[in-house]
C-alpha positions as CSV (number, residue, x, y, z in Angstrom):
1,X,-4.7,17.2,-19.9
2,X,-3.5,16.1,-16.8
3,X,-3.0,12.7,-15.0
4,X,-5.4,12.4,-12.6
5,X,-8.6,10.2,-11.8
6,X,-10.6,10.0,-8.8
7,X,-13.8,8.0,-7.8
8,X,-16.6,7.6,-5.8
9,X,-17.2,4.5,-3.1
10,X,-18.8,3.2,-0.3
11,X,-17.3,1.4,2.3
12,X,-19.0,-2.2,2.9
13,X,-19.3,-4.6,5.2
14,X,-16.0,-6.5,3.5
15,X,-13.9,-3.3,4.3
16,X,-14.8,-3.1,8.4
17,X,-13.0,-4.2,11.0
18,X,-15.1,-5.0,14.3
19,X,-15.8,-1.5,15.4
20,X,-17.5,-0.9,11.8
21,X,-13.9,1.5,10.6
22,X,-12.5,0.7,7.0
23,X,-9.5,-1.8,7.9
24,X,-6.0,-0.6,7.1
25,X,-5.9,-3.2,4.4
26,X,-9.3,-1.7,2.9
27,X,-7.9,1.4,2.3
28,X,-4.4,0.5,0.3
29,X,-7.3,-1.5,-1.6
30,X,-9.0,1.5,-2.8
31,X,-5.8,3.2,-3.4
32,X,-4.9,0.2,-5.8
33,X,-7.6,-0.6,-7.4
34,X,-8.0,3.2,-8.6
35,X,-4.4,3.6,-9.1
36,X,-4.3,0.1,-11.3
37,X,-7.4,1.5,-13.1
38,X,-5.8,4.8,-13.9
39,X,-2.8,3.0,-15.4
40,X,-4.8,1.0,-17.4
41,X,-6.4,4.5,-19.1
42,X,-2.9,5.5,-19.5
43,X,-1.6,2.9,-21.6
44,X,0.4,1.0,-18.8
45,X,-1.9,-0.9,-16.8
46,X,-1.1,-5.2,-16.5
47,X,-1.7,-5.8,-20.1
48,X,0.3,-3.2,-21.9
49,X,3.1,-3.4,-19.3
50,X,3.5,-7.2,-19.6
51,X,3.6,-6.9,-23.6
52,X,6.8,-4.1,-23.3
53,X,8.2,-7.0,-21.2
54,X,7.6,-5.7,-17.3
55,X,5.1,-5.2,-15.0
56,X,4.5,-3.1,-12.0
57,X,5.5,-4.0,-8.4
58,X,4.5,-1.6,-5.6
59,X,7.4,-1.4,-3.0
60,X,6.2,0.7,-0.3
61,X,2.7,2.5,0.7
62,X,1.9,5.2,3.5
63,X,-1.3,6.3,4.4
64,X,-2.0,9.2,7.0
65,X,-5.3,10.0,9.0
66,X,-5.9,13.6,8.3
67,X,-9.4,14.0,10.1
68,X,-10.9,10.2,10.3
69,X,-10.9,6.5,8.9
70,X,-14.1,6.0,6.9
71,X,-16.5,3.9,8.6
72,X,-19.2,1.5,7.4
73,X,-21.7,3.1,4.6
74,X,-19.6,6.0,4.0
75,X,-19.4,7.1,0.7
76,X,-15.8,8.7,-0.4
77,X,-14.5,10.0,-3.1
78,X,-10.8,8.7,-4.1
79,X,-8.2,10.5,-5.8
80,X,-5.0,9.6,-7.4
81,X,-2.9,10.6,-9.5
82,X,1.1,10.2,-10.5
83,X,4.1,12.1,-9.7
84,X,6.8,12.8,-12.3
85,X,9.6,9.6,-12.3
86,X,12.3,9.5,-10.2
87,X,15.8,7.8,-11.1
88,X,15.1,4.1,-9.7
89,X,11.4,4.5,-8.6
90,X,7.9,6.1,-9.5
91,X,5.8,7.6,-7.1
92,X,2.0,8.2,-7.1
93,X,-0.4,10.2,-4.2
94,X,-3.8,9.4,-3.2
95,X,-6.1,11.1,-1.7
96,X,-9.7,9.8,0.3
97,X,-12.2,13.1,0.8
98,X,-15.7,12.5,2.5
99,X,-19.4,13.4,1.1
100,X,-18.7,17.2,1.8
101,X,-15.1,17.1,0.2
102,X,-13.0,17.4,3.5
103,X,-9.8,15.5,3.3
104,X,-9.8,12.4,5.5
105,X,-6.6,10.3,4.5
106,X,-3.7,11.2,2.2
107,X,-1.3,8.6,1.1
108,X,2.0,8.3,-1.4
109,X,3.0,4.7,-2.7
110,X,6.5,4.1,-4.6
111,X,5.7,1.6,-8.2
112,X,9.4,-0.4,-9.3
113,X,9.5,-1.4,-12.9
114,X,10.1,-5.3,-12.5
115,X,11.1,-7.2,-15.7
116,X,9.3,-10.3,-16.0
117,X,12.1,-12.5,-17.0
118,X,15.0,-11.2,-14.9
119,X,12.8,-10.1,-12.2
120,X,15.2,-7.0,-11.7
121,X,14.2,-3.6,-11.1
122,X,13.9,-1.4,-14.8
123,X,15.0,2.0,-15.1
124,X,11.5,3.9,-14.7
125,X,11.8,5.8,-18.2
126,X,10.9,2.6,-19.9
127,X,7.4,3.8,-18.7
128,X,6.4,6.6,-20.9
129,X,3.0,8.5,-19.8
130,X,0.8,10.5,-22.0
131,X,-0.2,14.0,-20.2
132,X,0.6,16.6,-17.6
133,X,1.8,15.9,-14.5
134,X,-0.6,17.0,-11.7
135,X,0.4,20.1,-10.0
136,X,0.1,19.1,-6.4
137,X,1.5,17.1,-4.1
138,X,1.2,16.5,-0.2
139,X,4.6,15.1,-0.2
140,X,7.8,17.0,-1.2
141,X,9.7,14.2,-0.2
142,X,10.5,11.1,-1.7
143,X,9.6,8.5,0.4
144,X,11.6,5.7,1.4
145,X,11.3,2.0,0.2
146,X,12.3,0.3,3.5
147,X,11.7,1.5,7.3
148,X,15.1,0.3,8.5
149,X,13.4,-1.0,11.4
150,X,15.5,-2.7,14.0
151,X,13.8,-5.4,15.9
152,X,13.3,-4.8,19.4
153,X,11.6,-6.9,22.4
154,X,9.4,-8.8,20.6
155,X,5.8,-8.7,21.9
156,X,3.7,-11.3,20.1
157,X,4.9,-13.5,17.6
158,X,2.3,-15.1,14.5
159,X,3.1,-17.4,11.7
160,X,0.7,-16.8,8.3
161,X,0.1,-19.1,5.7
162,X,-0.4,-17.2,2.2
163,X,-3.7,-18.9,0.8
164,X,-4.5,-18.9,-2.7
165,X,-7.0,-16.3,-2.3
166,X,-4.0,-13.8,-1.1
167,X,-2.4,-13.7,-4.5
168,X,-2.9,-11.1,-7.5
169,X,-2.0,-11.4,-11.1
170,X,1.0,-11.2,-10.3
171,X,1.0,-14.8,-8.5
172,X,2.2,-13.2,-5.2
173,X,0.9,-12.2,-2.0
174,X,-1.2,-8.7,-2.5
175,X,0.3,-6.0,-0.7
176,X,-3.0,-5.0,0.8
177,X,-3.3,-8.2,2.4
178,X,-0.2,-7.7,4.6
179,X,-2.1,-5.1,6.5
180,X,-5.0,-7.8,7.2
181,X,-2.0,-10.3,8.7
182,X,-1.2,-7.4,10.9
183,X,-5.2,-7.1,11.6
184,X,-5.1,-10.8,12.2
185,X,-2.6,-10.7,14.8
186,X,-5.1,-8.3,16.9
187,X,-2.4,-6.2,18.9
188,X,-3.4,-2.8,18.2
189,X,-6.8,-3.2,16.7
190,X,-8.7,-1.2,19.4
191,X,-6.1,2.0,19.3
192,X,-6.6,4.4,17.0
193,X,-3.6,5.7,14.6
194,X,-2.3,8.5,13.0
195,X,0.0,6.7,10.0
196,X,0.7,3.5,8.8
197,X,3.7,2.4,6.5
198,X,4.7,-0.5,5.2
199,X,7.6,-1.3,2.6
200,X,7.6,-4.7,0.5
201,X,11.0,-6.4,0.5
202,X,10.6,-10.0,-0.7
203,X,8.1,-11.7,-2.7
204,X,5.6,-14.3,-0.8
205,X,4.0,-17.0,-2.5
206,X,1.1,-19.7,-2.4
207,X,2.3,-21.9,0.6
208,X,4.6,-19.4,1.9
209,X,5.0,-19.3,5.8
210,X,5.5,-15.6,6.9
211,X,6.7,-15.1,10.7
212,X,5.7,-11.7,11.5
213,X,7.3,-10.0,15.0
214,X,5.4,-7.2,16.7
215,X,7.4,-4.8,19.3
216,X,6.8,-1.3,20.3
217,X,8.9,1.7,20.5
218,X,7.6,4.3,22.2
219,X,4.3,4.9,20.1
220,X,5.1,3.0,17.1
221,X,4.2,-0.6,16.6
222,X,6.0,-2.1,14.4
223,X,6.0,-5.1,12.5
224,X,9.1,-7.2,10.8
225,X,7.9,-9.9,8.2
226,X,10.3,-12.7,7.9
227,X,10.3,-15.3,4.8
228,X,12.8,-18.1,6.6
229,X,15.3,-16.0,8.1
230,X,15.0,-13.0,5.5
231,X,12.9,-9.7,6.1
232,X,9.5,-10.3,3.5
233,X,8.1,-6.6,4.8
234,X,8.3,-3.9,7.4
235,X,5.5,-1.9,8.9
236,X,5.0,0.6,11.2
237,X,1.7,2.7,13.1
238,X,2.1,5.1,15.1
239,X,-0.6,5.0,17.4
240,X,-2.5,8.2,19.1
241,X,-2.3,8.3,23.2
């Protein structure tokens, strides 16, 4: 049997941004919540993991725009399914199809094995999976777990404050909320994008101040996180003329 779940949903009014599209951070949502689902079913979802003494960290997601971004009302169907373990690193697709099955986002998202005492990285073959690996894949390519961006001429500058309603289980800031400090800072949220990628260096907390610095180059915006004077994240759209 292979490894594979997909679901149906329908975007609400919590997922929109002000032109009635799913945000950026509504749609790494869907991807999570699916993929944390289908871990679960598994055997390694929170619980399990936690009780072999790790648990999951996602370190980098992309998403691309195939055809559209989903808007308010639409109902989707979300796909996912895992990707045979690399050396450091896991690696699990996603896919977003409309009511008549056409593909309307494709994504990738690279999983760390964290342990919970050391908080090191695990060798990913501590995480054993029952079943047959899908046989596709949109991405041959293993994707990187930082952008290597270089700050340029900084354009806008926005402190954040992680709230308590940021966190997960995990006690840290959600990935998917990074997206909605980007959304926050209101720089590019009337352009419309082909990609977005962001990669998860340092752990945010409750109480956390995050200084996030927006530049362009050429048709990329790109954002650099910084917890004091360390990177926290890296992100990166690259917007359509």
């Amino acid at each position: 049997m292979y490894m594979y779940k997909e679901r149906e949903s329908i975007i609400k009014a919590r997922d929109v941004d002000l032109f009635d599209n799913a945000r950026p951070a509504a749609i790494l949502d869907l991807f999570q919540d699916l993929a944390g689902d289908h871990a679960m079913e598994l055997g390694l979802g929170y619980e399990d993991a936690y009780k072999l003494g790790f648990y999951w960290v996602i370190l980098a997601e992309k998403f691309e725009v195939v055809s559209r971004v989903p808007a308010y009302d639409d109902i989707v169907r979300v796909k996912t399914w895992p990707k045979p373990n690399g050396r450091l690193f896991c690696e699990r697709e996603y896919e977003i199809v409309d009511s008549n099955d056409n593909l309307i986002i494709k994504g990738i998202s690279t999983w760390g094995l964290i342990d919970i005492n050391t908080r090191k990285i695990l060798r990913p073959d501590l995480a054993s999976f029952k079943g047959e690996f899908y046989p596709r894949t949109n991405y041959k390519t293993p994707m990187r777990h930082k952008l290597g961006l270089r700050l340029g001429e900084v354009i806008k500058e926005y402190d954040y404050k992680v709230l308590l309603s940021d966190l997960d289980h995990n006690k840290h800031f959600n990935n998917a909320r990074y997206l909605d400090v980007l959304y926050n800072m209101n720089v590019i949220n009337d352009r419309e994008y082909s990609s977005c990628e962001i990669a998860f260096i340092r752990e945010a907390y409750h109480d956390d101040i995050i200084r996030v610095k927006y530049y362009m180059e050429e048709n990329k915006a790109c954002f650099i996180g910084y917890l004091e004077d360390e990177v926290c994240f890296e992100a990166r759209f690259i917007l359509e003329d």
